[in-house]
C-alpha positions in Angstrom: 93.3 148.6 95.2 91.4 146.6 92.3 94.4 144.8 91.7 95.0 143.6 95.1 92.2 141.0 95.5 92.7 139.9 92.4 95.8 138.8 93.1 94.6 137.3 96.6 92.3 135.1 94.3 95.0 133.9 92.5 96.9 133.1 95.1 94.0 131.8 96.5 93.0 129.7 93.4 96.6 128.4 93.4 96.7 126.9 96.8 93.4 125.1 96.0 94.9 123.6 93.3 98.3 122.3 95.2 96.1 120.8 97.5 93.7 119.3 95.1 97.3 117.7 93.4 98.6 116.2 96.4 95.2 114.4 96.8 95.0 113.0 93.8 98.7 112.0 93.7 98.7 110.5 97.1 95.4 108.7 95.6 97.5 107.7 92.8 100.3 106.1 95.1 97.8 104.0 96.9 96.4 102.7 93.6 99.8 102.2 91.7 101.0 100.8 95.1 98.0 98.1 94.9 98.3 97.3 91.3 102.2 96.7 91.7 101.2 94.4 94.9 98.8 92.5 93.1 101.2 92.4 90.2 103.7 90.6 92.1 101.4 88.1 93.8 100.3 86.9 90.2 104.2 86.4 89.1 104.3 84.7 92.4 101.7 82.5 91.8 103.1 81.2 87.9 106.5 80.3 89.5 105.0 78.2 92.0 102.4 77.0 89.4 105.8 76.2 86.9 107.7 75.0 89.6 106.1 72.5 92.0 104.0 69.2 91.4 100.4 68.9 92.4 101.8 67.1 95.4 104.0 69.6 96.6 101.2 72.2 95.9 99.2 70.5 98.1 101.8 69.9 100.7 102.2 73.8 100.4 98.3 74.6 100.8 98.3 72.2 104.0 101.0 74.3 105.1 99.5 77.4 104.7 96.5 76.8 106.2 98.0 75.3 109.4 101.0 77.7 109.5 100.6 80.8 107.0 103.8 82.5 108.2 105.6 79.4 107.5 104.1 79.0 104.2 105.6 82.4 103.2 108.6 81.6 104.0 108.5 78.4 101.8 106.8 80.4 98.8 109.9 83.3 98.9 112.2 80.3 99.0 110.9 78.4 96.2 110.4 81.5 94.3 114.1 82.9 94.9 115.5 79.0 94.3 113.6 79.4 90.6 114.5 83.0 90.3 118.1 82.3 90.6 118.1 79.0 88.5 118.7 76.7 91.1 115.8 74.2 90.5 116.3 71.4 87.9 112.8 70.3 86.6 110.3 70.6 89.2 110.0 70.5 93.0 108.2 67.7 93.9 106.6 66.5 97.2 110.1 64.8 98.5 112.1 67.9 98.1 109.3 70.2 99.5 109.3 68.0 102.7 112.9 68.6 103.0 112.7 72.5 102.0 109.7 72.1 105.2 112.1 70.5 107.6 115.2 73.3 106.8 112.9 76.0 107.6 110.3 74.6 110.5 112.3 74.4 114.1 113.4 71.2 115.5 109.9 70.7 117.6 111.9 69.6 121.0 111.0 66.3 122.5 110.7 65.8 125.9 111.8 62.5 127.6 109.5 61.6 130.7 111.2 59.4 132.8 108.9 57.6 135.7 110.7 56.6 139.3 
């Protein structure tokens, strides 16, 4: 019978180290997952630094602060455009108002007409 709790404690001991595992691998995930995130938001950041003039920088900062889901969409763009080798030089204030008006929605104007 000496043999039996022994092996209970193993068994025991066992589970309390699976669990232990998955805690600190799930831990792990979160961190990795951060440090990949914050990774990519710094690779991010040196295309558009390489890749755009102070004006259109600017032009992009106004955006974001007025429209930030717009100014996402402009940051992936200019990003994929320079990851894929389509930009000559850098993107200056002209060509970022044009990128703007592709990707903003024609703001519809309303005539008023008085009788």
């Amino acid at each position: 019978m000496s043999g039996d709790p022994s092996e209970e404690d193993i068994e025991e001991l066992r589970k309390q180290k699976m669990e232990q595992l998955k805690e600190q691998q799930e831990g792990g995930d979160a961190e990795a997952q951060q440090a990949a995130q914050e990774q990519a938001e710094a690779q991010k950041k040196a295309v558009l630094r390489q890749h755009l003039t102070d004006g259109a920088r600017k032009r992009l900062n106004t955006v974001k602060m007025s429209k930030p889901d717009i100014g996402d969409q402009i940051e992936q763009q200019v990003v994929a455009l320079a990851r894929s080798g389509r930009v000559q030089g850098q993107i200056d204030e002209e060509q970022m108002k044009e990128l703007l008006s592709e990707l903003t929605p024609d703001s519809k104007s309303f005539d008023i007409k008085r009788r």
